[in-house]
PDB file of N, CA, C and O in Angstrom:
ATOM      1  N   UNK A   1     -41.250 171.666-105.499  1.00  0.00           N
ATOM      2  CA  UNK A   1     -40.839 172.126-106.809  1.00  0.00           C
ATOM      3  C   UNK A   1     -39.410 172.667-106.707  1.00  0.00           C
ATOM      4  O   UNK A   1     -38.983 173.464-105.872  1.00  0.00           O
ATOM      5  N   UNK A   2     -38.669 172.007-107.848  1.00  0.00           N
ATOM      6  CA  UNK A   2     -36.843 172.874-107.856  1.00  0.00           C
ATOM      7  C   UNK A   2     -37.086 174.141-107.516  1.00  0.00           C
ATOM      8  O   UNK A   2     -36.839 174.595-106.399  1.00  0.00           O
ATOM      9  N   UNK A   3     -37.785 175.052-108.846  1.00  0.00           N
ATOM     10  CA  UNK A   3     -37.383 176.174-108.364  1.00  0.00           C
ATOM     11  C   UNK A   3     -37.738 177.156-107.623  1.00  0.00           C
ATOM     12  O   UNK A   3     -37.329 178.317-107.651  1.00  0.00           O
ATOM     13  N   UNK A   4     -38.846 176.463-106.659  1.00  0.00           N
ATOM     14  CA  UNK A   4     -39.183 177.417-105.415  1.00  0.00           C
ATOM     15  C   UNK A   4     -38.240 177.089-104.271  1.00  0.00           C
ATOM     16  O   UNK A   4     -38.146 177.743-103.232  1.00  0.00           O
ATOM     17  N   UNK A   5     -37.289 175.575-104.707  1.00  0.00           N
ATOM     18  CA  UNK A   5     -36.464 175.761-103.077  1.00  0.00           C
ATOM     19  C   UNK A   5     -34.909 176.339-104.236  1.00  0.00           C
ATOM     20  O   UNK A   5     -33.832 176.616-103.709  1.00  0.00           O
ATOM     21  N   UNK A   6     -35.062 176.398-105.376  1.00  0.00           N
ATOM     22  CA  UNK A   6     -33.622 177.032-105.646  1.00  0.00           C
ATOM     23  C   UNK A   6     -33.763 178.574-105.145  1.00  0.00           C
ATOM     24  O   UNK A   6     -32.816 179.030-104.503  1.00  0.00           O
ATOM     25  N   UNK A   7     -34.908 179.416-105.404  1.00  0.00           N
ATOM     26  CA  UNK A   7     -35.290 180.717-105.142  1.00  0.00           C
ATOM     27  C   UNK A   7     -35.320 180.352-103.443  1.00  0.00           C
ATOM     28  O   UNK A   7     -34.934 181.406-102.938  1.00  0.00           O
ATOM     29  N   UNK A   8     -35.513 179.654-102.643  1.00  0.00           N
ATOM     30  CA  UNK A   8     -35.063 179.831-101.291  1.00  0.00           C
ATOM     31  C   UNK A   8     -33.924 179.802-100.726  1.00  0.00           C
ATOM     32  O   UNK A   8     -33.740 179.796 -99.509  1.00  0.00           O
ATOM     33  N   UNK A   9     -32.825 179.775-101.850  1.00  0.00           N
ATOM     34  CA  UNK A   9     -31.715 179.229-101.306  1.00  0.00           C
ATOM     35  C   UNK A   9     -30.872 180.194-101.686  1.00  0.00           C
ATOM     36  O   UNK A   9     -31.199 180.709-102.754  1.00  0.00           O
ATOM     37  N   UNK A  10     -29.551 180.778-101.014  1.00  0.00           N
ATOM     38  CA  UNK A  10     -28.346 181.740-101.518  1.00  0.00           C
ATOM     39  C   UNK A  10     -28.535 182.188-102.569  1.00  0.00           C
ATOM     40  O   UNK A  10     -29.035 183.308-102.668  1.00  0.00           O
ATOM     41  N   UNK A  11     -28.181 181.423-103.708  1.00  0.00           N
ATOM     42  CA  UNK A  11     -28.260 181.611-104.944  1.00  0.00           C
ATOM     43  C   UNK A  11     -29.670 182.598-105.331  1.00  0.00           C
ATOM     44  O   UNK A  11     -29.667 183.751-105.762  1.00  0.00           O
ATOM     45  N   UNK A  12     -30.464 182.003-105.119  1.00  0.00           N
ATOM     46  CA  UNK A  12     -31.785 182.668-105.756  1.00  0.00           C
ATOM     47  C   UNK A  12     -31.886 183.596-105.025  1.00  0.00           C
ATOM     48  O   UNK A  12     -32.355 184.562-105.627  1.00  0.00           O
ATOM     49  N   UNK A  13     -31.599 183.860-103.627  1.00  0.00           N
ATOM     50  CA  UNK A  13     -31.601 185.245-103.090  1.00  0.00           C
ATOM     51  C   UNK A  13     -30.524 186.214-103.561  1.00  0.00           C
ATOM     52  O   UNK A  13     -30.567 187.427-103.354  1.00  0.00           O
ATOM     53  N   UNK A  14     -29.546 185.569-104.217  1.00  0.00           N
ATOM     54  CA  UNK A  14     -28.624 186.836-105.153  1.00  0.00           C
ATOM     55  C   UNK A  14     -29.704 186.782-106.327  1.00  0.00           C
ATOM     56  O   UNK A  14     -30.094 187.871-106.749  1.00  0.00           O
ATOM     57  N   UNK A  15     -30.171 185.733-106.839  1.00  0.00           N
ATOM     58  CA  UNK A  15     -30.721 186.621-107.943  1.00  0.00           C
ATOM     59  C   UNK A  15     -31.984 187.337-107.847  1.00  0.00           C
ATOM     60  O   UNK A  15     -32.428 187.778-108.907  1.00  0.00           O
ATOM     61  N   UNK A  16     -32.563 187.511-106.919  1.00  0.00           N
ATOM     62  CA  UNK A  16     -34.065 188.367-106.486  1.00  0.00           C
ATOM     63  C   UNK A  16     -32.856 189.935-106.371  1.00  0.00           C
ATOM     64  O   UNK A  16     -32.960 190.931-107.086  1.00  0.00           O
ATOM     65  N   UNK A  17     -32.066 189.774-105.559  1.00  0.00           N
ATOM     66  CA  UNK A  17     -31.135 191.144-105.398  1.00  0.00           C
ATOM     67  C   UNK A  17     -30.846 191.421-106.785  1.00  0.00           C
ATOM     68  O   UNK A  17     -31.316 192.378-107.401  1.00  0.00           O
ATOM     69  N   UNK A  18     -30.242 190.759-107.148  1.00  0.00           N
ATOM     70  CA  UNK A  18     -29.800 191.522-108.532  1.00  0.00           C
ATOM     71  C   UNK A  18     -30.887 191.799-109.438  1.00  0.00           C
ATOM     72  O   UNK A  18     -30.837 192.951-109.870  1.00  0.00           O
ATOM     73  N   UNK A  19     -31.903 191.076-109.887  1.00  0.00           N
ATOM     74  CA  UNK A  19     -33.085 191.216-110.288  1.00  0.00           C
ATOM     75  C   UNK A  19     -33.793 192.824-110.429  1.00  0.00           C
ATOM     76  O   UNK A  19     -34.111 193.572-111.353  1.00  0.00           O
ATOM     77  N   UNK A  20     -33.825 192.850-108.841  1.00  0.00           N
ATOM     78  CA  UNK A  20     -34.214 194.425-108.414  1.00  0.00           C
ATOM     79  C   UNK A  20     -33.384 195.310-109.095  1.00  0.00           C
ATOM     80  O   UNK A  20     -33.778 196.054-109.993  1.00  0.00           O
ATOM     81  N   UNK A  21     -32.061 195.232-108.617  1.00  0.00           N
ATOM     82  CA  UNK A  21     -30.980 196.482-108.977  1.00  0.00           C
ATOM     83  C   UNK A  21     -31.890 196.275-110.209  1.00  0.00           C
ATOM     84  O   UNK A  21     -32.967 196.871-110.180  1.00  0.00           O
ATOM     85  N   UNK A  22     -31.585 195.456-111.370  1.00  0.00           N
ATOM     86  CA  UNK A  22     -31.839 195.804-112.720  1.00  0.00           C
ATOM     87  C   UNK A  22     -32.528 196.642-112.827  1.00  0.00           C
ATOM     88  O   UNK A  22     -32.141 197.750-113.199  1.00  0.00           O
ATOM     89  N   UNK A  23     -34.011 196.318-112.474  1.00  0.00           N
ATOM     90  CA  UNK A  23     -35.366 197.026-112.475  1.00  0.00           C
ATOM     91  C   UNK A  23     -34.997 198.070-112.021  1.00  0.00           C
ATOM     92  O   UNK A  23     -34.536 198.832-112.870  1.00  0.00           O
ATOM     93  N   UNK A  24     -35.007 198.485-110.861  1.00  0.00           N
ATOM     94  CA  UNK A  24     -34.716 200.155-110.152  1.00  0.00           C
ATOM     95  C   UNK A  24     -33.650 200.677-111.229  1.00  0.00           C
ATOM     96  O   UNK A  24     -34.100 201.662-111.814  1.00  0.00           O
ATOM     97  N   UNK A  25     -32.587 200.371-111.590  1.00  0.00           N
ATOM     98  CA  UNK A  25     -31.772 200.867-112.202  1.00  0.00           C
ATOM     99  C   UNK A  25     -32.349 201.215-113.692  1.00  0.00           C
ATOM    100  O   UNK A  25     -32.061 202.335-114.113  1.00  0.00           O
ATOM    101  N   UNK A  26     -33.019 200.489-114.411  1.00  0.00           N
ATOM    102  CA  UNK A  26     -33.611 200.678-115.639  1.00  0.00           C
ATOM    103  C   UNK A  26     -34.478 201.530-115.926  1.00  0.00           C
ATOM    104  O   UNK A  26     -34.656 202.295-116.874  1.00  0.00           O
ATOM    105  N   UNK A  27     -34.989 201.307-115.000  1.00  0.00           N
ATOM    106  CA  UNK A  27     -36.796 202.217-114.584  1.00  0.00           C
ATOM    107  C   UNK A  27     -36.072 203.678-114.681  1.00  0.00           C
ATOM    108  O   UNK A  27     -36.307 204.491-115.575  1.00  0.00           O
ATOM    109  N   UNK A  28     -35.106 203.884-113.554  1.00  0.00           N
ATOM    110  CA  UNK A  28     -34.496 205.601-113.608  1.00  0.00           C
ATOM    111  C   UNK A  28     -33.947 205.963-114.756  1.00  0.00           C
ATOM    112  O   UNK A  28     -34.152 207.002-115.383  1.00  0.00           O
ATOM    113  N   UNK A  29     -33.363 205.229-114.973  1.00  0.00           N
ATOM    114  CA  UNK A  29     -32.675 205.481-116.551  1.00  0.00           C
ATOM    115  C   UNK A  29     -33.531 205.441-117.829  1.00  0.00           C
ATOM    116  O   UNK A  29     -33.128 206.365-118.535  1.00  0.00           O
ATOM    117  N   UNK A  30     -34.270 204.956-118.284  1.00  0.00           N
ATOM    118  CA  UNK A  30     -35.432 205.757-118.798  1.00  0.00           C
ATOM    119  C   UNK A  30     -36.439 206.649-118.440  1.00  0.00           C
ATOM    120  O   UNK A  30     -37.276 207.134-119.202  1.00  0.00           O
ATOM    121  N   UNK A  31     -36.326 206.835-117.296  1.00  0.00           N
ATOM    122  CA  UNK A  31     -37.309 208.206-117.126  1.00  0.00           C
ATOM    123  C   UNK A  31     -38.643 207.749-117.006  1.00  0.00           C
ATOM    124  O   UNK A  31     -39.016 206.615-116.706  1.00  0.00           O
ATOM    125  N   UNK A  32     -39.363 208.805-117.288  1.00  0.00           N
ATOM    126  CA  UNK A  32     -40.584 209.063-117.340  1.00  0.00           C
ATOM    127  C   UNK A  32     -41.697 207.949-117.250  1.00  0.00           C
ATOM    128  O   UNK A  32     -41.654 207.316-116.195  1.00  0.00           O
ATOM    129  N   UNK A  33     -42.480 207.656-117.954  1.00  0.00           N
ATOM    130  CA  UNK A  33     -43.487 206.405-117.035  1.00  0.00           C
ATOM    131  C   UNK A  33     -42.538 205.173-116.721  1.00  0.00           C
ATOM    132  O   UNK A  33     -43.036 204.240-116.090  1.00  0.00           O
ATOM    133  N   UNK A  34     -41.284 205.100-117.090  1.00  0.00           N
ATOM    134  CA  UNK A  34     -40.951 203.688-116.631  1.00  0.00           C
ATOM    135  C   UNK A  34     -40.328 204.051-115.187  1.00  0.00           C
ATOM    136  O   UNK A  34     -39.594 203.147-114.785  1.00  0.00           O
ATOM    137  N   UNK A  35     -40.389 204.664-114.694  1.00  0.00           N
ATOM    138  CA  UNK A  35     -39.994 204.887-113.178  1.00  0.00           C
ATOM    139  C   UNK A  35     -41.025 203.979-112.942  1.00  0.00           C
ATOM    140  O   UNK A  35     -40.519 203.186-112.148  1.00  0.00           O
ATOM    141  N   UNK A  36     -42.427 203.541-113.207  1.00  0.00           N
ATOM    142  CA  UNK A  36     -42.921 202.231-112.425  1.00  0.00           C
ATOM    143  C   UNK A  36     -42.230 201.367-112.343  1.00  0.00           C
ATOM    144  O   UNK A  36     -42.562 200.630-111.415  1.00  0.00           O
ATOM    145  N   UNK A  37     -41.223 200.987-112.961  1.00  0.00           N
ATOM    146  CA  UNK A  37     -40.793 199.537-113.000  1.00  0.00           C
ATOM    147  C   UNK A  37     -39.933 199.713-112.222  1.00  0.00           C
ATOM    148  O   UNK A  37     -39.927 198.649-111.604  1.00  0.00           O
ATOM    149  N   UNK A  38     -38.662 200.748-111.518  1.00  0.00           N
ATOM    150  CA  UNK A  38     -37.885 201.116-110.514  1.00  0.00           C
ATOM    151  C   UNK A  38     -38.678 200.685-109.357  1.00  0.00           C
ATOM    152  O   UNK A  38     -38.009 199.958-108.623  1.00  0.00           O
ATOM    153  N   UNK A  39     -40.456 200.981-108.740  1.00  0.00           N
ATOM    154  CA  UNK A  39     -41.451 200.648-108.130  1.00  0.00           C
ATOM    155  C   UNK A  39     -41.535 199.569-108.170  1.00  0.00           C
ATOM    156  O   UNK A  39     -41.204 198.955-107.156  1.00  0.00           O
ATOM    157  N   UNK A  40     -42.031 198.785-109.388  1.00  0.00           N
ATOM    158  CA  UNK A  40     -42.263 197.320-108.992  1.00  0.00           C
ATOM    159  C   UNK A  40     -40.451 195.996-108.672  1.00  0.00           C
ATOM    160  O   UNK A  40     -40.468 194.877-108.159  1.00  0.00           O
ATOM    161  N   UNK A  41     -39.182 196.785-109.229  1.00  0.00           N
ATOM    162  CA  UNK A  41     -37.929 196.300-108.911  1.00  0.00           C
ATOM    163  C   UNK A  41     -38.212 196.326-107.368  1.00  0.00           C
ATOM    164  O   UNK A  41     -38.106 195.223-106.831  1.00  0.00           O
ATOM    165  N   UNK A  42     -38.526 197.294-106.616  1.00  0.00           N
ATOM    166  CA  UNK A  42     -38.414 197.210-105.448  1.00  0.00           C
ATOM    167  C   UNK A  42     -38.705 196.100-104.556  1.00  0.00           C
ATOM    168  O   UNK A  42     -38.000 195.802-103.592  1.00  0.00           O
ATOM    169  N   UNK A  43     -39.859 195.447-104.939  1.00  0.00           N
ATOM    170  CA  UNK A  43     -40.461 194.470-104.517  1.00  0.00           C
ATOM    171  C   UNK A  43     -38.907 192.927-104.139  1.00  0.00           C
ATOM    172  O   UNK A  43     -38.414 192.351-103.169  1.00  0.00           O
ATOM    173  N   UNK A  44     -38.791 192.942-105.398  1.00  0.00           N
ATOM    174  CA  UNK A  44     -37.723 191.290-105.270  1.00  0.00           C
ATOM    175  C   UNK A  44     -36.243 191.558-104.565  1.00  0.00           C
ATOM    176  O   UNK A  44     -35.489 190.770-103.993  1.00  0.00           O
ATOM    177  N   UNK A  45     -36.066 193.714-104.968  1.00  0.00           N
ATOM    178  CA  UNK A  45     -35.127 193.792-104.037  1.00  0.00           C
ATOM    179  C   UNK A  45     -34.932 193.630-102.349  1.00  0.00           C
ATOM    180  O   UNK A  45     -34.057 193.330-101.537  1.00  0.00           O
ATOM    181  N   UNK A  46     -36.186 193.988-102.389  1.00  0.00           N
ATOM    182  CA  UNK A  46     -36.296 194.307-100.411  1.00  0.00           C
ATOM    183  C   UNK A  46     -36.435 192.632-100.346  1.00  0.00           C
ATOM    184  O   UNK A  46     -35.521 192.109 -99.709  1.00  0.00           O
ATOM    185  N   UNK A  47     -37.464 191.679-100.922  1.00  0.00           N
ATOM    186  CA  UNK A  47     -37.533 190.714-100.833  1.00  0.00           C
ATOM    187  C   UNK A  47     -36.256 189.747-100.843  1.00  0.00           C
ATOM    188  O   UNK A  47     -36.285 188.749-100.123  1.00  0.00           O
ATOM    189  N   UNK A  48     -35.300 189.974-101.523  1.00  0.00           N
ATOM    190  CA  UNK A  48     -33.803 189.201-101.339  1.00  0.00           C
ATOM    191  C   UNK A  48     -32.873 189.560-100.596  1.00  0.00           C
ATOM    192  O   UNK A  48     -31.955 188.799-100.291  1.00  0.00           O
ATOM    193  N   UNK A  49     -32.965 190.785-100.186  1.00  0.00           N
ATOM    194  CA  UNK A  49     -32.423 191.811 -98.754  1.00  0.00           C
ATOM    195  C   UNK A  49     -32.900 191.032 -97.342  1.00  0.00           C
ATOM    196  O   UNK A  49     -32.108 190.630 -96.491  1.00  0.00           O
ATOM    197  N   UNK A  50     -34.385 190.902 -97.273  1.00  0.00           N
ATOM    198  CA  UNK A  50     -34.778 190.282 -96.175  1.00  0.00           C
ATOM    199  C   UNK A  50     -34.988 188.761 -95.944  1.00  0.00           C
ATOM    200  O   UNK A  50     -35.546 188.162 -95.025  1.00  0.00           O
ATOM    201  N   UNK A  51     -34.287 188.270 -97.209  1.00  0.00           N
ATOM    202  CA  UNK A  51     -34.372 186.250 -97.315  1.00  0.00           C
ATOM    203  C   UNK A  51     -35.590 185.544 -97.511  1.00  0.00           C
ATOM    204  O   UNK A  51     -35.853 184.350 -97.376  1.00  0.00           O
ATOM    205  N   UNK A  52     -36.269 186.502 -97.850  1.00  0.00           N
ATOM    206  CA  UNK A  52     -37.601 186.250 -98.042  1.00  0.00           C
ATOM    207  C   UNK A  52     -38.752 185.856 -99.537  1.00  0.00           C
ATOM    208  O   UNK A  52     -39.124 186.717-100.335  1.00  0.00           O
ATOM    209  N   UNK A  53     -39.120 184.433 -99.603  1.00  0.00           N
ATOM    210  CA  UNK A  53     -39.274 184.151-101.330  1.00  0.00           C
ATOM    211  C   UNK A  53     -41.111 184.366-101.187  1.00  0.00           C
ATOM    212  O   UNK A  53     -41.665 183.844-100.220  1.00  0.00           O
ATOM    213  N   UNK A  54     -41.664 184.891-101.868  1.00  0.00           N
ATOM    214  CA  UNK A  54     -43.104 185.825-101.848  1.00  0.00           C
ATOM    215  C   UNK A  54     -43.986 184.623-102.511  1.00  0.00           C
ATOM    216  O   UNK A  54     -45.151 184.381-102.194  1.00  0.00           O
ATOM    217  N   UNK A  55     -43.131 183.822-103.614  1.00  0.00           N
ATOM    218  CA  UNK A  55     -43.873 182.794-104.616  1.00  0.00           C
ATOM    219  C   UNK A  55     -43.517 181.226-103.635  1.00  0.00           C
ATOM    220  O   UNK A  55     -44.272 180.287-103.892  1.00  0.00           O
ATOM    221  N   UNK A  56     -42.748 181.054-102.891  1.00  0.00           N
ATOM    222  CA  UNK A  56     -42.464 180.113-101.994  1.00  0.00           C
ATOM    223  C   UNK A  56     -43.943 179.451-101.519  1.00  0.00           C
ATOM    224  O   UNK A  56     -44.246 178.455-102.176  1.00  0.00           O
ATOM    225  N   UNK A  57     -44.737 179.779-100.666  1.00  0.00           N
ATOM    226  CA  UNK A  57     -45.663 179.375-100.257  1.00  0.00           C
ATOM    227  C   UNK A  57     -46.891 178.775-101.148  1.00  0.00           C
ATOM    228  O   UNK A  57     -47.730 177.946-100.794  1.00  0.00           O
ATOM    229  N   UNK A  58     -46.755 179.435-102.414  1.00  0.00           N
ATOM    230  CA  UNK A  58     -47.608 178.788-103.515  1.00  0.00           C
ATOM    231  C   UNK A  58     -46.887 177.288-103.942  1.00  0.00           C
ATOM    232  O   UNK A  58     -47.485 176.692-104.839  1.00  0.00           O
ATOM    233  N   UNK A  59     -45.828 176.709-103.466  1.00  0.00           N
ATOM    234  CA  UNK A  59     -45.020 175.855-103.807  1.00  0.00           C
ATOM    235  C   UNK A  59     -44.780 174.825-102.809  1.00  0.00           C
ATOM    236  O   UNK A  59     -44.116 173.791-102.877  1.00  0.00           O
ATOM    237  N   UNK A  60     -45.722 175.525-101.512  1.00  0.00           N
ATOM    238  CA  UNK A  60     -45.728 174.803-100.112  1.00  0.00           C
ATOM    239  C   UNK A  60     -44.547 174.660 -99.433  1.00  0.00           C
ATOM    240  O   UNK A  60     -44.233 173.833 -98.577  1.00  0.00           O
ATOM    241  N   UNK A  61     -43.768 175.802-100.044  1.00  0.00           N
ATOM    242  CA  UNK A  61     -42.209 175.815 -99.128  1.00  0.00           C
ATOM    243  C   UNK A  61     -42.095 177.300 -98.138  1.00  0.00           C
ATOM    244  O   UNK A  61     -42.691 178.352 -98.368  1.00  0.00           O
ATOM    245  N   UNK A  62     -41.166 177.023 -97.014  1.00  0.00           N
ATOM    246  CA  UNK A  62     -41.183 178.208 -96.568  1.00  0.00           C
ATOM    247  C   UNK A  62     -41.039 179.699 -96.778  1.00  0.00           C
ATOM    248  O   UNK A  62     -39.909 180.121 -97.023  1.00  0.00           O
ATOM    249  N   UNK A  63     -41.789 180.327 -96.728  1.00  0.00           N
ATOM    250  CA  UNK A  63     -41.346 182.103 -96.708  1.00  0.00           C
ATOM    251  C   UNK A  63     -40.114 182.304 -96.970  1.00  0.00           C
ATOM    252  O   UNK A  63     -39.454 182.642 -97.953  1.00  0.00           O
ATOM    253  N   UNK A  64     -39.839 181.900 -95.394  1.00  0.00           N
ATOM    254  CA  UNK A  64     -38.084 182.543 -95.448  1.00  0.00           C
ATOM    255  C   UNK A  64     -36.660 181.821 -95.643  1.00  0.00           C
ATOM    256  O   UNK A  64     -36.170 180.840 -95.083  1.00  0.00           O
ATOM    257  N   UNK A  65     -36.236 182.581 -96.537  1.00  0.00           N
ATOM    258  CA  UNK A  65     -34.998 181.330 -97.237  1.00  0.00           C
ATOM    259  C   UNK A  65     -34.407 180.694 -95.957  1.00  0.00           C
ATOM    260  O   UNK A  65     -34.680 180.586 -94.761  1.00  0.00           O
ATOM    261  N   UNK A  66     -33.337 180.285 -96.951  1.00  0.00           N
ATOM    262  CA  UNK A  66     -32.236 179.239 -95.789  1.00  0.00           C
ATOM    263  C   UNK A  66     -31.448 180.142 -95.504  1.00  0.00           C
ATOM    264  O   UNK A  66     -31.170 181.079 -96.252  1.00  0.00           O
ATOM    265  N   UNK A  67     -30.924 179.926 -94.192  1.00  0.00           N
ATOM    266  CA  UNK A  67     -29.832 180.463 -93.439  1.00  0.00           C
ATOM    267  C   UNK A  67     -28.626 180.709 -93.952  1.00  0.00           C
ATOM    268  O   UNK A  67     -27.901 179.759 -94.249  1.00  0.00           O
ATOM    269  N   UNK A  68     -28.153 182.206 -94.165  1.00  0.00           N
ATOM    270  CA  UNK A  68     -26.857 182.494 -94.800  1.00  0.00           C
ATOM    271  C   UNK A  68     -25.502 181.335 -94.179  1.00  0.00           C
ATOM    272  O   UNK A  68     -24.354 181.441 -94.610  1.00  0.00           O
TER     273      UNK A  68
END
């Protein structure tokens, strides 16, 4: 499937990073119960930090992206 090897690739690992910032960043900035979503941002951030695509394997492609 395209977009489980575009999400394995550079590109889609900037956008899992940026993804996160959003979330973490949004979540604090409203406050109060939406600090979950700062929680669940975390997830695609650490995940594009470590090259790593979580929905990849449902797509029968590898875990871990391509080589910077």
């Amino acid at each position: 499937m395209k977009f489980a090897q575009w999400m394995s690739s550079s590109m889609g690992r900037g956008a899992r990073v940026l993804a996160g910032l959003v979330l973490v960043v949004w979540g604090l900035a409203l406050g109060g119960g939406w600090v979950a979503l700062s929680v669940v941002g975390l997830v695609p951030l650490v995940a594009g930090m470590a090259n790593v695509c979580l929905l990849a394997p449902l797509f029968h492609q590898p875990l871990k992206g391509a080589p910077r």
